[in-house]
C-alpha positions as CSV (number, residue, x, y, z in Angstrom):
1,X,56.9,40.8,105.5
2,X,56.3,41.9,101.9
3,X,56.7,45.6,103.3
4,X,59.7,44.8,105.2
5,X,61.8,42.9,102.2
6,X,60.9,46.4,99.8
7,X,61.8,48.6,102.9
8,X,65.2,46.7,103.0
9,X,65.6,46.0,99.1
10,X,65.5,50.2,98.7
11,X,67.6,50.7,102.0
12,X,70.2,48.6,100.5
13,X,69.9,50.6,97.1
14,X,70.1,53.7,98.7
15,X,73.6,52.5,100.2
16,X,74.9,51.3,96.8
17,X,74.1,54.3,95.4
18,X,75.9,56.4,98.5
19,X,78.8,53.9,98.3
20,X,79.5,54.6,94.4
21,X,79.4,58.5,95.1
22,X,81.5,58.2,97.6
23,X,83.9,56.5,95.4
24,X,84.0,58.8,93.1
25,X,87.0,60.6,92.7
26,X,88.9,63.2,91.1
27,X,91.6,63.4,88.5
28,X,95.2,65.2,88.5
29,X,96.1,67.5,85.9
30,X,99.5,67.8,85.0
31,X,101.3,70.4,83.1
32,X,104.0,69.1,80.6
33,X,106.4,71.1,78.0
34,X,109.0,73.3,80.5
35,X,111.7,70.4,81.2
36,X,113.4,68.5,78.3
37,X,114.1,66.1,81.6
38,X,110.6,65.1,82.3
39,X,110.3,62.1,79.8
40,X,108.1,62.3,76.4
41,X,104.6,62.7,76.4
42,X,103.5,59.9,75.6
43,X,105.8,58.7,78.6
44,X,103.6,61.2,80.7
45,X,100.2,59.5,80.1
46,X,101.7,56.0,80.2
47,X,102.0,56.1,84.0
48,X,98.4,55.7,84.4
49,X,98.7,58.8,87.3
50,X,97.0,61.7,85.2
51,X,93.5,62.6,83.4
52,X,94.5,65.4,81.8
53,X,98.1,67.3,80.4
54,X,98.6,70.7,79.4
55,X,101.1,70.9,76.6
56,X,102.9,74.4,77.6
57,X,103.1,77.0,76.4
58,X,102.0,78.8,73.0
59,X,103.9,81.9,74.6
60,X,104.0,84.0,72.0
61,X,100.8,85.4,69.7
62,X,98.3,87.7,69.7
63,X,98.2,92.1,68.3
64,X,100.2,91.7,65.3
65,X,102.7,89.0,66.4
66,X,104.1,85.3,64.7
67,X,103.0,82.9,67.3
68,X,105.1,80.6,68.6
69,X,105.3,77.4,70.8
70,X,108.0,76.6,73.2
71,X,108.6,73.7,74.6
72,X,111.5,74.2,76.2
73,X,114.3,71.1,75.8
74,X,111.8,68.6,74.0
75,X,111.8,70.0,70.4
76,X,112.9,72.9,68.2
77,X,109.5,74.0,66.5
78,X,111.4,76.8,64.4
79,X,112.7,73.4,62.5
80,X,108.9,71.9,62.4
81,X,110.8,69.7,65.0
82,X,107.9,69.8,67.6
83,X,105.6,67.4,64.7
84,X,106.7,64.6,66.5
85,X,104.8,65.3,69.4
86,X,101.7,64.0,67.4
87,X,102.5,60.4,68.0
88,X,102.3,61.3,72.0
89,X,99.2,63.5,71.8
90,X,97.0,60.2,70.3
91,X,98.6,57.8,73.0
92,X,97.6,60.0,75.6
93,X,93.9,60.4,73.9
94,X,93.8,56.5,72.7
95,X,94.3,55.7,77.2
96,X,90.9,58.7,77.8
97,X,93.3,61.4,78.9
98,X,92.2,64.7,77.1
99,X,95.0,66.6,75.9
100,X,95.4,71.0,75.7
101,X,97.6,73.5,74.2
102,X,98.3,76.0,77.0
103,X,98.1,79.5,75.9
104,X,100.6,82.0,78.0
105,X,102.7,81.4,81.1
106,X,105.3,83.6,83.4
107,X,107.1,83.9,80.4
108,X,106.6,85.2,77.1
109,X,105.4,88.1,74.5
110,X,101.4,87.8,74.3
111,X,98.3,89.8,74.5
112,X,95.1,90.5,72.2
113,X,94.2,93.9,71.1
114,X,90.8,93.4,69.9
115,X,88.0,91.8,69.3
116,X,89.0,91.1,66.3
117,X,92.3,90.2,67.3
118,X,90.9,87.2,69.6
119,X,88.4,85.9,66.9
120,X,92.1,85.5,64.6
121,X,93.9,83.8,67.3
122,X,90.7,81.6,67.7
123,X,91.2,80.9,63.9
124,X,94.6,80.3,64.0
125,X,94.3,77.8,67.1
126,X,91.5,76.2,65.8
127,X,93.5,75.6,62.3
128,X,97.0,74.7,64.0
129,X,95.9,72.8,67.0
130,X,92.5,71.6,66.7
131,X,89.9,70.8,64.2
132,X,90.8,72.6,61.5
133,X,93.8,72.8,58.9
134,X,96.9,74.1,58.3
135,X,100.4,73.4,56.4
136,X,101.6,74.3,59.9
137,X,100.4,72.8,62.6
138,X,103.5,73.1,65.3
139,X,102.4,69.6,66.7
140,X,101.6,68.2,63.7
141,X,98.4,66.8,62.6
142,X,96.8,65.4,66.0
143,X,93.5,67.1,67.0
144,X,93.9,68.5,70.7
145,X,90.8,68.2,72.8
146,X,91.0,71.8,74.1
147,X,92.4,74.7,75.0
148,X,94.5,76.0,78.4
149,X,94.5,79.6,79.6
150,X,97.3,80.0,81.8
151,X,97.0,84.1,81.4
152,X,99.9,85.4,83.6
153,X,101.2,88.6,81.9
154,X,99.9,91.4,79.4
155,X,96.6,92.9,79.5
156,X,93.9,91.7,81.0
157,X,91.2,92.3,77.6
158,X,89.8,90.2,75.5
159,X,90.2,87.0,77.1
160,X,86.3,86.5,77.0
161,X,86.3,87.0,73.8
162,X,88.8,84.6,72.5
163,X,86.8,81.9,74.9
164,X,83.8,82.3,73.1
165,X,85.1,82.6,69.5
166,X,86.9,79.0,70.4
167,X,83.7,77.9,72.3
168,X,81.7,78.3,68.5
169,X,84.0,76.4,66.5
170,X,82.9,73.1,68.7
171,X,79.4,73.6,68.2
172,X,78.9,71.9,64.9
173,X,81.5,69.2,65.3
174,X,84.3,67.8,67.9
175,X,83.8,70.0,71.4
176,X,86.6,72.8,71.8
177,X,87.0,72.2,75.7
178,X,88.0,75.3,77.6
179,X,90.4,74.9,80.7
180,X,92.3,77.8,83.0
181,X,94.8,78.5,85.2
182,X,94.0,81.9,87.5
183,X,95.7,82.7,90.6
184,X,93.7,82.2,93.3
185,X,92.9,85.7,94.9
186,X,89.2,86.3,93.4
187,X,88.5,87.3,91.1
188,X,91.3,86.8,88.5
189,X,93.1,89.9,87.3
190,X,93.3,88.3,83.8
191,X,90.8,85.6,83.6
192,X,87.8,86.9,85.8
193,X,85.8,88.2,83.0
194,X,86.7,84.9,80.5
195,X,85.2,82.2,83.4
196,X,82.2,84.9,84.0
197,X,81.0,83.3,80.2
198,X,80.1,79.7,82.1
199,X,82.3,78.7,78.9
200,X,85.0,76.7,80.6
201,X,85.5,72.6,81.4
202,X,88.1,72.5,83.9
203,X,89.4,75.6,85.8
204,X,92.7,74.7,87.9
205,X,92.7,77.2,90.1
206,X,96.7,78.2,91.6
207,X,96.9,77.7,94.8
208,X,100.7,78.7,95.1
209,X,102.6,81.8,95.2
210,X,99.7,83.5,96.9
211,X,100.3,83.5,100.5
212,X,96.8,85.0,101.4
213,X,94.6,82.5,99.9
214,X,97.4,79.1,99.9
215,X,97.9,76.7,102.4
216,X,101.0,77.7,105.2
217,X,102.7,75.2,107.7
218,X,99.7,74.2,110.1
219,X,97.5,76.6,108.5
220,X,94.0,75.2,106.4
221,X,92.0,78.0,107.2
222,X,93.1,80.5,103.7
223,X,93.3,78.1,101.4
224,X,89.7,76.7,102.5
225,X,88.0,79.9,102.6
226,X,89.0,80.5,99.2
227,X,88.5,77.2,98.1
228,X,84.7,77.7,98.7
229,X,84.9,81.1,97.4
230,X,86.2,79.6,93.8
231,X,83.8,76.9,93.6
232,X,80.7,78.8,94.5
233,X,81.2,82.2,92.7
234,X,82.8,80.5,89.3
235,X,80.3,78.6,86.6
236,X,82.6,76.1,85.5
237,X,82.4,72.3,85.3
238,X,84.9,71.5,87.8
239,X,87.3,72.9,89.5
240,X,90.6,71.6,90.5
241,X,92.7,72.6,93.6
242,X,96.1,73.9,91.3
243,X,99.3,73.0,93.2
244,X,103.3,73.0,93.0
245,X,104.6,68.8,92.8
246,X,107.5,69.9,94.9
247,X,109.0,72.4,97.7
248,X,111.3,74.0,94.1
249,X,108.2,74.3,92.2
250,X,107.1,77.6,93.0
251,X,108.1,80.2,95.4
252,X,106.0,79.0,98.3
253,X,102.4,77.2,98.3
254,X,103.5,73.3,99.0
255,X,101.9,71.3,100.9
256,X,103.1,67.9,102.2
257,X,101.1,64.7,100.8
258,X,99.7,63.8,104.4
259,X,98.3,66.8,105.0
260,X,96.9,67.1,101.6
261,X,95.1,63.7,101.9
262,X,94.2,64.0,105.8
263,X,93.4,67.6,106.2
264,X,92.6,69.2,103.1
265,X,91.3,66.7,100.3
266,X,88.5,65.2,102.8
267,X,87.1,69.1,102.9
268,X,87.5,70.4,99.6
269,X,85.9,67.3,98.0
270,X,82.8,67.9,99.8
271,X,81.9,70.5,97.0
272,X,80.1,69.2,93.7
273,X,82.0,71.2,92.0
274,X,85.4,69.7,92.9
275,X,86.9,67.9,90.3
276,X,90.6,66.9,91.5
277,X,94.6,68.1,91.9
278,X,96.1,70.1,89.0
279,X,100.0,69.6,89.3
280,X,103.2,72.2,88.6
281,X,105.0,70.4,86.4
282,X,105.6,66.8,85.0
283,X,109.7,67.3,85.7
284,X,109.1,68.4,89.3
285,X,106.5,65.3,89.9
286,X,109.0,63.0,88.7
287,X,111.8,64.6,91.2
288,X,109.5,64.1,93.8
289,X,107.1,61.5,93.1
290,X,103.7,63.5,94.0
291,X,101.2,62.3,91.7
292,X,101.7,58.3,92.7
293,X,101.7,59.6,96.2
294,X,98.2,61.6,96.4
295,X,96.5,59.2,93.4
296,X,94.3,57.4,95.6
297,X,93.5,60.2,97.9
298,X,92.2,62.9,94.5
């Protein structure tokens, strides 16, 4: 009987233990800082839908250039308007949500030169945005938790560089986490060699405007095969399946709620390495209500 109670006492551990894993889920990633429409910030975190924000973009920087922040319709940094933003940046981290400056975007005037060149923008972020100092500081004197590579445009050098230059500044204090955005034919044009270092937290990986590796009306089977490709060729923490929050968020890449939760998420989440839904932007998720409709699925 004795040997019976401990055979049952450990089966019934064993199914606690598979019952809390298969609770676990994943977060959604949002990106905020395009739409002067999409409600503040610290708006953004309050919904209670979102583990992490990218503030976007720093657009501007690197080989000789003033870098710049531009937030579209929210503030005008040129008048150290964008200071403000501070007040959001510790809601958001005060509720567990980490919180990164997004480097790049579809738009903008950036590259790095050098090595060199990517150990000063490391400087320069880690003294505007993050641990450091500055009389600066665009978004005044909050700490961000990391930086975003969203790396769209420019050449394709250097990136590597500028991940581990940001990577040593956390070592002897706060962590400098390390997120990107590739496109999602492998490897990245721009960011390949940077997520070759094993250096980055979070990759959200854009599964959108690609037709040959993005999900098409009835059709799993691309977006799938290079799901699995992403997440067992990449050394990263986790990696996110990168989507558009509406039909008008990108070019073409969409994919309906129901069959993200019934078809796709069940699949994809099978992987260790899968670590939730990044989401294109906050102003299209508010037009269409994606996030609250997926939460419980991620």
């Amino acid at each position: 009987m004795a040997i019976k109670l401990q055979s049952m006492s450990l089966l019934l551990s064993l199914l606690s233990l598979l019952s809390v894993q298969t609770c676990l889920g994943g977060g959604i990633a949002i990106y905020w800082g395009q739409n002067g429409n999409e409600g503040t910030l610290a708006k953004t975190c309050d919904t209670g839908r979102f583990s992490y924000v990218n503030i976007a973009f720093l657009n501007k920087f690197g080989n000789g250039r003033t870098p710049e922040i531009n937030l579209a319709g929210h503030c005008n940094p040129a008048a150290n308007g964008c200071k403000v933003v501070s007040d959001g940046i510790r809601r958001c981290q005060s509720l567990g949500i980490k919180v990164m400056l997004s480097l790049g975007g579809g738009v903008g005037s950036y590259s790095l030169a050098s090595k060199e060149d990517a150990n000063n923008v490391a400087t320069y972020l880690w003294n505007n945005f993050l641990g450091g100092s500055s009389v600066s500081r665009p978004l005044g004197d909050a700490v961000l938790d990391g930086i975003d590579f969203d790396i769209e445009l420019g050449s394709t050098l250097y990136w590597d560089d500028l991940a581990r230059y940001l990577n040593s500044y956390g070592r002897n204090g706060r962590k400098v986490y390390l997120t990107g955005a590739p496109q999602c034919p492998f490897p990245d044009r721009f960011l390949g060699a940077a997520l070759n270092t094993g250096l980055f937290d979070y990759v959200w990986v854009q599964f959108y405007n690609n037709p040959p590796c993005q999900y098409t009306s009835g059709n799993i089977d691309n977006i799938k095969n290079s799901w699995t490709r992403w997440t067992t060729s990449v050394n990263a923490g986790s990696i996110f399946l990168g989507l558009p929050a509406a039909p008008q968020a990108a070019g073409s890449g969409f994919i309906p709620p129901q069959v993200l939760a019934e078809k796709i998420l069940p699949v994809i989440k099978k992987s260790p390495k899968y670590g939730g839904v990044m989401l294109w932007s906050k102003y299209y998720d508010d037009q269409s209500g994606y996030s609250a409709s997926i939460k419980q699925s991620v």
